[in-house]
C-alpha positions as CSV (number, residue, x, y, z in Angstrom):
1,X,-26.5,-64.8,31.8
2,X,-24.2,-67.3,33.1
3,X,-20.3,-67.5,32.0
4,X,-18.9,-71.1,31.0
5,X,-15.2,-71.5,32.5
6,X,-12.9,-73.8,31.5
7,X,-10.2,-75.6,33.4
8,X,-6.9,-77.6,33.6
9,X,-9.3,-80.9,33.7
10,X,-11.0,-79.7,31.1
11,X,-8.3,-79.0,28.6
12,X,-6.5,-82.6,30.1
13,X,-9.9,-84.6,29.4
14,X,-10.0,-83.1,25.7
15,X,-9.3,-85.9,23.2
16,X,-8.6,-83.3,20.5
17,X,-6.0,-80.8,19.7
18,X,-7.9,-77.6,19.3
19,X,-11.1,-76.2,21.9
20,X,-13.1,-73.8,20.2
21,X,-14.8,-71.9,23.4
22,X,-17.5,-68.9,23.3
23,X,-16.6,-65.2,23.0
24,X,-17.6,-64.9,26.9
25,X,-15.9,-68.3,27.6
26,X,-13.4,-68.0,31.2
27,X,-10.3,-69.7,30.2
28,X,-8.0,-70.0,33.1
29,X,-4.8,-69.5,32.9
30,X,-3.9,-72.9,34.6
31,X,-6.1,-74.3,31.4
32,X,-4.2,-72.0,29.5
33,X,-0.7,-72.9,30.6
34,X,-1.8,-77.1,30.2
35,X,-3.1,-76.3,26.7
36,X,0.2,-75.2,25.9
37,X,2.1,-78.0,27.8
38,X,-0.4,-80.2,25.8
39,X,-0.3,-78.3,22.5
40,X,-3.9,-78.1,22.6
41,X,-5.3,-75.0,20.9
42,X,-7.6,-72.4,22.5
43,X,-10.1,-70.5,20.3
44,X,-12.9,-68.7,19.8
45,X,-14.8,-68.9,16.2
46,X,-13.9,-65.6,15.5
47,X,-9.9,-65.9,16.0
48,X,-7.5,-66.5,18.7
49,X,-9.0,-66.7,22.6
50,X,-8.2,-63.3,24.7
51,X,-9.7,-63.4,28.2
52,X,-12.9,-61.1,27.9
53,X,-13.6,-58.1,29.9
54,X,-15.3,-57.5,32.8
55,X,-18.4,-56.7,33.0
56,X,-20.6,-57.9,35.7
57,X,-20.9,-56.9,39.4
58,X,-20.1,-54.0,41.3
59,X,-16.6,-54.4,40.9
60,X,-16.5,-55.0,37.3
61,X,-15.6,-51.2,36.5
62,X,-12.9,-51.1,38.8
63,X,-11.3,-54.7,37.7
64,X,-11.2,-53.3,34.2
65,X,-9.0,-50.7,35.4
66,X,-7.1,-52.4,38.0
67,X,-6.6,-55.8,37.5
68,X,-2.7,-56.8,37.6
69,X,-2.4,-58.6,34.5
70,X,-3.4,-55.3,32.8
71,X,0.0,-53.8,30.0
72,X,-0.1,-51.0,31.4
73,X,0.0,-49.2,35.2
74,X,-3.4,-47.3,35.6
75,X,-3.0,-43.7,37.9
76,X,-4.7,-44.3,41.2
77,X,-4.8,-41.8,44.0
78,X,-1.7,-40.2,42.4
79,X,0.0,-44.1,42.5
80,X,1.5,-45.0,39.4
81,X,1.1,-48.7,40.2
82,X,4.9,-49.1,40.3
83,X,5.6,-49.6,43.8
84,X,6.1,-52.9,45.2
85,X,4.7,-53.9,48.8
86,X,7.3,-55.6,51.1
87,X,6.2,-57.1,54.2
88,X,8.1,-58.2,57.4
89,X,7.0,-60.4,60.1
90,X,9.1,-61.7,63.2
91,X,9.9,-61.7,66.6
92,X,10.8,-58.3,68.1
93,X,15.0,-57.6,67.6
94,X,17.0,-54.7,67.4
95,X,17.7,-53.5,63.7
96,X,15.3,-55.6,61.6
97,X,14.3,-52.5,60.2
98,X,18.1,-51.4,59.1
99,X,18.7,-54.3,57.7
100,X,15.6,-54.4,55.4
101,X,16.1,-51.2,54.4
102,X,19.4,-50.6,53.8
103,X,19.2,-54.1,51.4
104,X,16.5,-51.6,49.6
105,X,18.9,-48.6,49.9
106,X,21.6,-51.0,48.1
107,X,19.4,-51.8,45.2
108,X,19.3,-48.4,44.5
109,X,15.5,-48.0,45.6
110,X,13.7,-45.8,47.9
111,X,11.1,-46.2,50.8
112,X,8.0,-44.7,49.7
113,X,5.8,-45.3,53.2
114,X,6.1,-47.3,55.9
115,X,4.2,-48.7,58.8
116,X,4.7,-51.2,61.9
117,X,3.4,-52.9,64.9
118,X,4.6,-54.8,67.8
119,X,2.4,-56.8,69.4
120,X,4.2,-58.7,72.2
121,X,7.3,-60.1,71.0
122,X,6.3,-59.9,67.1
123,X,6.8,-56.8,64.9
124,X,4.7,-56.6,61.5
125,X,6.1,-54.3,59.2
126,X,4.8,-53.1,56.0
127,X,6.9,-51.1,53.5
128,X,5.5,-49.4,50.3
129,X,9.1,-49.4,48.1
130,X,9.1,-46.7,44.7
131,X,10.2,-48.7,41.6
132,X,12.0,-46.8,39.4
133,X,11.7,-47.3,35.5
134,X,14.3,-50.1,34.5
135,X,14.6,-51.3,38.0
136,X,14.5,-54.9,38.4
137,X,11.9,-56.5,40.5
138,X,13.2,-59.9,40.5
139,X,16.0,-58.2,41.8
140,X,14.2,-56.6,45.0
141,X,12.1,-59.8,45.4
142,X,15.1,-62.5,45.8
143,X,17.1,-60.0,47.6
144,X,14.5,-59.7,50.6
145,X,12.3,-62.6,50.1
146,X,12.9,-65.6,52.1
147,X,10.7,-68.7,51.6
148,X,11.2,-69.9,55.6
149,X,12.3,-68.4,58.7
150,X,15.8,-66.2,58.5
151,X,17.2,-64.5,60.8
152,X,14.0,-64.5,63.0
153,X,11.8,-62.8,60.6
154,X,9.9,-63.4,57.0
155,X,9.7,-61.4,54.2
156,X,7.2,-61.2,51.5
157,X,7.5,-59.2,48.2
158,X,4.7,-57.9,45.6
159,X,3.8,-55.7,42.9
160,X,1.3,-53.1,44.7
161,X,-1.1,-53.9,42.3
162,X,-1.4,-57.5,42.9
163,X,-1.5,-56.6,46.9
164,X,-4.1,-54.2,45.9
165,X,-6.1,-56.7,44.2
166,X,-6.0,-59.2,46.5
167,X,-6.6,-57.0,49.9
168,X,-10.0,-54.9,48.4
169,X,-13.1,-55.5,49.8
C-alpha cells in the first residue's frame, strides 16, 4: 500500500482554506508549518490531522519508540534519552578540551562519556553531556555552539536522540 505525502508546494498551490488528507496521509511538517503561515487547515475526516504511526519496514518498531519528536524520553540501554551529544572539531591546540568542558562544568552539567582523535593536526572530539531535569538546553547549545570557525575549532550541539536518529543504520 502506498502512503500519499503532502508538502509545502502542496499546501502553497491549494486554492482553499482547509485540506482534508487520508488517515495514513504524511503531512510534513514544512507543509505543516506553511499551512499555518497560510492559515490553511489540515484534516483528516475523522477530526484534526496527527502524523500517523509507523508501521512499515524493519525499522518501523524501533521508530515508534525512538523517534525524537516523541513526549516522552524512551529507556534505551539504561539511557534515559536526556543527554545531549556535543561535538568538537579543529586543529590540534593545547586545552581545547578544558575549555569545552569547564563551559559544561559552568552550566552546572556533567560529562557523561567522552571520546577523541587526532589525526594529523585535527582533533575530533565527541562528548556525551547528562542533562539534568530543569536544565536548559538552549542554554548548553548557545554556550558551546559556534556557527563558524572560533578559536580554531567548531562545535555542534544535539539532543542524543536526534544524533541517535540520524546516525542508525
Amino acid at each position: 500500500m502506498s502512503r500519499r505525502f503532502i508538502t509545502a508546494q502542496d499546501v502553497q498551490r491549494t486554492t482553499g482554506k482547509e485540506i482534508v488528507v487520508d488517515e495514513n496521509t504524511i503531512v510534513t511538517p514544512q507543509a505543516l508549518e506553511v499551512a499555518s503561515a497560510l492559515g490553511v487547515a489540515i484534516r483528516t475526516t475523522g477530526g484534526q490531522y496527527s502524523a500517523p504511526a509507523p508501521d512499515r519496514g524493519p525499522d518501523a518498531e524501533l521508530a515508534r519508540t525512538h523517534l525524537p519528536q516523541l513526549p516522552e524520553p524512551v529507556t534505551d540501554g539504561g539511557r534515559d534519552g536526556t543527554g545531549v551529544v556535543v561535538t568538537v572539531v579543529g586543529r590540534n591546540r593545547p586545552g581545547v578540551l578544558a575549555e569545552v568542558t569547564a563551559r559544561i562544568a559552568a552550566l552546572g552539567l556533567s560529562v557523561e562519556d567522552i571520546s577523541q582523535k587526532t589525526i594529523d593536526s585535527y582533533f575530533h572530539l565527541v562528548l556525551l553531556v547528562n542533562m539534568p531535569e530543569g536544565a536548559a538546553f538552549d542554554q548548553l547549545k548557545s554556550s558551546l555552539e559556534c556557527g563558524d570557525e572560533v578559536d580554531g575549532y567548531v562545535v555542534r550541539v544535539m539532543h542524543e536522540r536526534v544524533f541517535g536518529y540520524m546516525h542508525r543504520i
